[in-house]
C-alpha positions as CSV (number, residue, x, y, z in Angstrom):
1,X,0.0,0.0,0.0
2,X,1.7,3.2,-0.9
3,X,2.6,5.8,2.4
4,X,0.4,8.9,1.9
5,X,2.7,12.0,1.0
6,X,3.2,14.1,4.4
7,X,2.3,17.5,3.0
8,X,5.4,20.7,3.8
9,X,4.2,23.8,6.0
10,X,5.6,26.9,4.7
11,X,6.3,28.4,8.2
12,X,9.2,25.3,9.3
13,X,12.6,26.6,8.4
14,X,13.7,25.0,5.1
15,X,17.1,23.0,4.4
16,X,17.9,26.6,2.4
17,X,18.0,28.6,5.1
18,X,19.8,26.2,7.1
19,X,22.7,26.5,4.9
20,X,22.8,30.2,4.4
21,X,22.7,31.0,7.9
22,X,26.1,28.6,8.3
23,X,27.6,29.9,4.9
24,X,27.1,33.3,6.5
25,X,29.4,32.0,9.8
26,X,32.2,30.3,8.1
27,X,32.5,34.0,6.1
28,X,32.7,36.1,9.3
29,X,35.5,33.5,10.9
30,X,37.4,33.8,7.6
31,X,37.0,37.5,8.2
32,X,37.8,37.3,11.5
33,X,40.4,35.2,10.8
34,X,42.0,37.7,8.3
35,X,41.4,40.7,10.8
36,X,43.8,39.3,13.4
37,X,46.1,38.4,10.9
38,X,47.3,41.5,9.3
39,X,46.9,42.7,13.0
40,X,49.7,40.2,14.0
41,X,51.5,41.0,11.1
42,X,51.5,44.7,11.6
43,X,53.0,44.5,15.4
44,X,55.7,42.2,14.0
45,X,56.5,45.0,11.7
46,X,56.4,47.7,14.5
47,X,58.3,45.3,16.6
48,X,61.5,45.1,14.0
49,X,61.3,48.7,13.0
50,X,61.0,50.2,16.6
51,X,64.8,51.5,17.5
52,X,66.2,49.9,21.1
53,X,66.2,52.1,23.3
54,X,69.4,52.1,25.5
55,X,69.0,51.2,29.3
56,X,69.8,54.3,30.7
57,X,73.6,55.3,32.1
58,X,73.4,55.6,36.1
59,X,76.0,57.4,37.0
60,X,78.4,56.7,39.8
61,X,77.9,57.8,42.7
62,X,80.2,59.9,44.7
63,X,82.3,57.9,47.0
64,X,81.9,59.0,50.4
65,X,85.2,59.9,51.6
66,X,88.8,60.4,50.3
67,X,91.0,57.2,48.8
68,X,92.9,57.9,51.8
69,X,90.3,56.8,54.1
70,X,89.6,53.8,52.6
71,X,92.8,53.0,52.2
72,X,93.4,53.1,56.0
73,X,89.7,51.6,57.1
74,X,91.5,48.3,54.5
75,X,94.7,48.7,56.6
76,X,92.8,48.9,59.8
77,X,90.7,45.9,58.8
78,X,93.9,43.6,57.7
79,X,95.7,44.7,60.8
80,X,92.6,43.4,62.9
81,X,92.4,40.1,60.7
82,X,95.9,39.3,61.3
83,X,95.3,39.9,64.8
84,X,92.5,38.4,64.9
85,X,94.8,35.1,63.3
86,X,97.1,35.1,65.6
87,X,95.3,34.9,68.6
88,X,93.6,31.9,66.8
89,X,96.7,30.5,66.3
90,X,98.1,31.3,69.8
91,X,94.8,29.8,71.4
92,X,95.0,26.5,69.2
93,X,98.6,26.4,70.2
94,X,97.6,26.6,74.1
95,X,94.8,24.0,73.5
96,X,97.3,21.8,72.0
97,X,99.8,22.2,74.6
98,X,97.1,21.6,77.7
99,X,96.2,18.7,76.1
100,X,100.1,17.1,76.0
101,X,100.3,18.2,79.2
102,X,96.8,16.2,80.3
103,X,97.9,13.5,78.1
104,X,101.3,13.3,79.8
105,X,100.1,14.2,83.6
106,X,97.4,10.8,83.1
107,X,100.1,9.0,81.4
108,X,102.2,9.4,84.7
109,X,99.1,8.5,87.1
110,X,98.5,6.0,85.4
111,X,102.0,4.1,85.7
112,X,102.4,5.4,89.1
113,X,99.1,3.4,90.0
114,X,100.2,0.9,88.5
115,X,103.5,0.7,89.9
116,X,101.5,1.0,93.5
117,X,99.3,-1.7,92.9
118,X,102.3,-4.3,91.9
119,X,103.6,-3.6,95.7
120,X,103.1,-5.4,98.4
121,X,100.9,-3.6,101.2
122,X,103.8,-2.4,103.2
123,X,105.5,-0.7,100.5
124,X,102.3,0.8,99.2
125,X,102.0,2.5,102.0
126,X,105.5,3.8,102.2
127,X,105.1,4.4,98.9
128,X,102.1,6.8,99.7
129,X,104.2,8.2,101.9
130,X,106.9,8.8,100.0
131,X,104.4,10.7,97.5
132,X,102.8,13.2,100.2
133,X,106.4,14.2,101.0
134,X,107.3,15.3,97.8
135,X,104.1,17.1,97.1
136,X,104.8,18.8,100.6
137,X,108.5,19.3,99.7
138,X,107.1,21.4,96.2
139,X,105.0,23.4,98.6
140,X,107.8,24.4,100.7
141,X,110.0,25.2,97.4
142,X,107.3,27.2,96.3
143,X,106.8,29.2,100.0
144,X,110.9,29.7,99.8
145,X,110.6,31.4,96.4
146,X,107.7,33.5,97.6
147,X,109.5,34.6,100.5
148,X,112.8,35.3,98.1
149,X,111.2,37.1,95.7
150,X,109.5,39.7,98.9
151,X,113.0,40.0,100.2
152,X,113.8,41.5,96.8
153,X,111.4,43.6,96.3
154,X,111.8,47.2,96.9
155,X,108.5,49.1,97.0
156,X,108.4,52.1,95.4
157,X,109.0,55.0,97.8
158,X,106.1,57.9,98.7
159,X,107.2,61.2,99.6
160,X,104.9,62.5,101.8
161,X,104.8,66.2,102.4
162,X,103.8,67.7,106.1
163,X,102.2,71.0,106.3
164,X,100.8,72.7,109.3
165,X,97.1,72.0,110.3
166,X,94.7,75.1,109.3
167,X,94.6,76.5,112.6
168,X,92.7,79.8,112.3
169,X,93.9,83.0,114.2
170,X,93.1,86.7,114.0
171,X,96.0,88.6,112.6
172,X,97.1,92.0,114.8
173,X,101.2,92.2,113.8
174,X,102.4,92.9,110.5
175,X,100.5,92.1,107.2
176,X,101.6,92.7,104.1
177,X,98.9,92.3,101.4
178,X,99.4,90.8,98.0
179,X,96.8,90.5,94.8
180,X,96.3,87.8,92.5
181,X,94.5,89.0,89.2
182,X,95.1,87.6,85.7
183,X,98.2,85.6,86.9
184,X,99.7,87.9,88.2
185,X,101.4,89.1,91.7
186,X,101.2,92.6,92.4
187,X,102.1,94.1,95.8
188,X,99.3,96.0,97.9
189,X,100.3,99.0,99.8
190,X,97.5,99.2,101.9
191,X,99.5,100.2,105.4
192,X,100.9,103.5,103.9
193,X,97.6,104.1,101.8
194,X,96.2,103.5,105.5
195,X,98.2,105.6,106.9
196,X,97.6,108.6,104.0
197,X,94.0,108.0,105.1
198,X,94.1,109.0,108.1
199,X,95.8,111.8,107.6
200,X,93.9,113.3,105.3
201,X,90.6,112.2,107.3
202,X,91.7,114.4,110.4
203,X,93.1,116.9,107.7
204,X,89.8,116.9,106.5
205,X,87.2,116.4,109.1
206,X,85.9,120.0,109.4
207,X,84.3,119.8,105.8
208,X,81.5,117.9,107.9
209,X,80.5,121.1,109.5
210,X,78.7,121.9,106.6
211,X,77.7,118.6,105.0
212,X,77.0,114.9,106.7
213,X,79.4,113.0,104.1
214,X,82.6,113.9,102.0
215,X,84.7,111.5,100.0
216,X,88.1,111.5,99.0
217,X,91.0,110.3,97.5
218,X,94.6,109.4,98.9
219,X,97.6,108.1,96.7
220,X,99.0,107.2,94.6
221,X,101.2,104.5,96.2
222,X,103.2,101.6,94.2
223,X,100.1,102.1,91.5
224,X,97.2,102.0,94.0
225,X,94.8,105.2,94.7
226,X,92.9,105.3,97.9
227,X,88.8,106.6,98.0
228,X,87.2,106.8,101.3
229,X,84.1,108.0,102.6
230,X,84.1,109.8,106.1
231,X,80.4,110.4,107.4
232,X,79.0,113.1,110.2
233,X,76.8,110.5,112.6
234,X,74.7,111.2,115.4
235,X,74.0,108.8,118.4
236,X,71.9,109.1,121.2
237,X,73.5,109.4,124.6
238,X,72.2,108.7,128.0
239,X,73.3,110.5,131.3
240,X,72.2,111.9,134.2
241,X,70.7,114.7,132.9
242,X,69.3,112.8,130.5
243,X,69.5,112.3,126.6
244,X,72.5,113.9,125.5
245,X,73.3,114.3,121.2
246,X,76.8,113.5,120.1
247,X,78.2,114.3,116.8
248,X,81.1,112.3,115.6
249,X,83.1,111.3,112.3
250,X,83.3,108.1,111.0
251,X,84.7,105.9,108.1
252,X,81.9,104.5,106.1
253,X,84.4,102.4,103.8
254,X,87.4,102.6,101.6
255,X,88.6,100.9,98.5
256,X,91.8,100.8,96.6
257,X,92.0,102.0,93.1
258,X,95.0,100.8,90.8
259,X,96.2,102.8,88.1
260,X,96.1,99.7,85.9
261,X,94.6,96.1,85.6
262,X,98.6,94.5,84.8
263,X,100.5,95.9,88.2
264,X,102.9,93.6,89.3
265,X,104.7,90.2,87.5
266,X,103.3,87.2,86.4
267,X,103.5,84.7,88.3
268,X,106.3,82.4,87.0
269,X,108.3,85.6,87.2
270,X,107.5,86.5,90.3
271,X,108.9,82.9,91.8
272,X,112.1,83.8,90.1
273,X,114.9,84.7,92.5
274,X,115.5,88.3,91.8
275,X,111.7,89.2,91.0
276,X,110.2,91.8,92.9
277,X,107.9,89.5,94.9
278,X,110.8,87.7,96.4
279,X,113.3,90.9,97.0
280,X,110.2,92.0,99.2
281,X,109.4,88.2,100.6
282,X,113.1,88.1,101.7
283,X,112.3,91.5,103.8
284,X,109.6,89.9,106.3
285,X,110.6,88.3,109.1
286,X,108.1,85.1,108.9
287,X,108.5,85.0,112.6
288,X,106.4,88.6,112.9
289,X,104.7,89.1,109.6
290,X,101.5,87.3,107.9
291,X,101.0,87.4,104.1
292,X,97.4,88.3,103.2
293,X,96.6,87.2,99.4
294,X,93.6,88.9,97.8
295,X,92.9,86.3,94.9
296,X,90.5,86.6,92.5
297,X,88.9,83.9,90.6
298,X,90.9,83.7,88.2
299,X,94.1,82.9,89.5
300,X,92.9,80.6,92.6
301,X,95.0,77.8,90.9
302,X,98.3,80.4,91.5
303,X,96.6,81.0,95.0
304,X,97.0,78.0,96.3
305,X,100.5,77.3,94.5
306,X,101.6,80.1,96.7
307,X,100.0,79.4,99.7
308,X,102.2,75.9,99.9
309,X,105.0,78.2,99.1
310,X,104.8,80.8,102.0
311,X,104.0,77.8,104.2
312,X,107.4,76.0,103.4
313,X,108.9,79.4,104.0
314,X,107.2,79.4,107.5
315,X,104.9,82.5,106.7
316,X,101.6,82.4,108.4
317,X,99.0,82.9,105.6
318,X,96.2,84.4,104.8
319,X,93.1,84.1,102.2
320,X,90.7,86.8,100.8
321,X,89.6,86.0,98.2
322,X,86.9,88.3,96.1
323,X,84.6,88.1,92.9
324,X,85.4,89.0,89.7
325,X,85.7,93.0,89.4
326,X,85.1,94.0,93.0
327,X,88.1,96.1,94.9
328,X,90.4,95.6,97.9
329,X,88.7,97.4,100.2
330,X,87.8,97.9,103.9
331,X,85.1,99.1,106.4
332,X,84.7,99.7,110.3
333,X,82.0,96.9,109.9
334,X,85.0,94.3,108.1
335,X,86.7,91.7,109.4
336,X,90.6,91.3,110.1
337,X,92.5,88.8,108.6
338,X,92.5,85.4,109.4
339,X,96.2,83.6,109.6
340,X,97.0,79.6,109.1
């Protein structure tokens, strides 16, 4: 019986289409394919025809530091690595020496124990014996040499050097005053300007009639001025009769004024023989007279370089010293000197 003919609906997709819709892909891969090829080819070409570019030239950099250095840090580092060597070499040598010695030491043990034990028990004990009194007798040896080598030693001798005790006393005979400034000795006059002060004070005194202080000026002596201040006072007095007014003149205060800050010698001069400062040392009877030294802070190191001086010398001493830029001077209201 012949099959009926199944009859085609227009709207399914025909064989046709089918093959134009795959004819279609296979040309855009082609095209595709042909796209990335002259792409590839083109950045070959760019590739070869670009120029190299040269890795850039760093300079060198500055050394830090002359040749000569670094020639001496390499000599300094060789010198330590030989050192460091030779002490490697001195300690393997020591090592290698202990360990004769141990080897040798329990070489003799041994054969001395041995030796013991093939004795009979008599002589192992005189044996023993015999053992203790040598190790004594190397003790004694030893004690001898330590006692010969103290017999021969000589210690090295200490000079000591005795001074007096500060002992602190007020000073009423003669004083003769000497300043220390800049490193340098200069002699003080301060008896005769004293001595001008009064003087002139008494000389003076009737200028207080008319005002209640006056100042003045005495000198110069050996490069020293003199400026005092007198003043008119009035105290209070009680008698009989009651309270009585007195009027009297008194010193408010001096100071010395030099002509110049370099008076005198310097101080390694002035220890000379002949200097000025010994000619006038040599005229004081240590005995009678006490050195005063005004030092200022600047030379306290001379000060006390000639404080052990006048001390050997047997002169009773004297400190004052002052700060920086303030004068020798004196008041009623002071204190005296004070003598070691």
């Amino acid at each position: 019986m012949r099959r009926p003919v199944r009859s085609r609906d227009s709207s399914e997709p025909s064989l046709d289409s089918f093959l134009d819709v795959v004819t279609n892909l296979v040309g855009i891969l082609i095209i595709l394919i042909m796209v990335i090829s002259i792409t590839a080819h083109e950045a070959v070409t760019d590739a070869k025809a670009a120029p190299t570019t040269p890795s850039p030239i760093v300079e060198p950099q500055e050394e830090t530091g002359s040749l000569g250095e670094a020639l001496a840090l390499k000599a300094e580092l060789d010198q330590i690595t030989r050192q460091r060597t030779a002490v490697r070499q001195e300690l393997e040598q020591k090592f290698s020496d202990r360990n004769q010695m141990q080897f040798v030491l329990t070489a003799a043990n041994t054969a001395i124990e041995k030796r013991r034990e093939e004795l009979g028990s008599v002589q192992q004990n005189d044996f023993d014996r015999n053992r203790e009194l040598l190790a004594e007798k190397a003790k004694l040896n030893e004690v001898f040499t330590t006692l010969e080598s103290l017999e021969n030693f000589q210690p090295e001798s200490v000079v000591l050097k005795h001074y007096p005790t500060p002992m602190a006393k007020t000073v009423f005979g003669r004083e003769e005053h000497f300043r220390l400034l800049n490193g340098r000795i200069t002699f003080v006059p301060l008896n005769s300007l004293v001595d001008q002060l009064k003087a002139d004070a008494e000389h003076n005194a009737n200028q207080l009639r008319e005002t209640s202080s006056i100042t003045r000026t005495v000198g110069p002596i050996s490069g020293f001025y003199c400026r005092y201040v007198l003043n008119r006072n009035a105290y209070s007095v009680d008698t009989k009769m009651g309270a009585a007014r007195r009027e009297v003149v008194e010193l408010d205060h001096f100071v010395l004024v030099p002509v110049s800050e370099n008076l005198g010698e310097p101080f390694e001069q002035a220890m000379k023989p002949n200097s000025d400062f010994m000619q006038r040392l040599a005229a004081c009877d240590p005995q009678r007279t006490t050195i005063t030294l005004w030092a200022y802070p600047d030379s306290f190191e001379e000060f006390r370089q000639l404080k052990l001086m006048l001390v050997e010398r047997g002169f009773a001493t004297a400190g004052r010293p002052l700060p920086a830029d303030h004068p020798i001077g004196g008041s009623p209201q002071g204190s005296r000197s004070s003598a070691e």
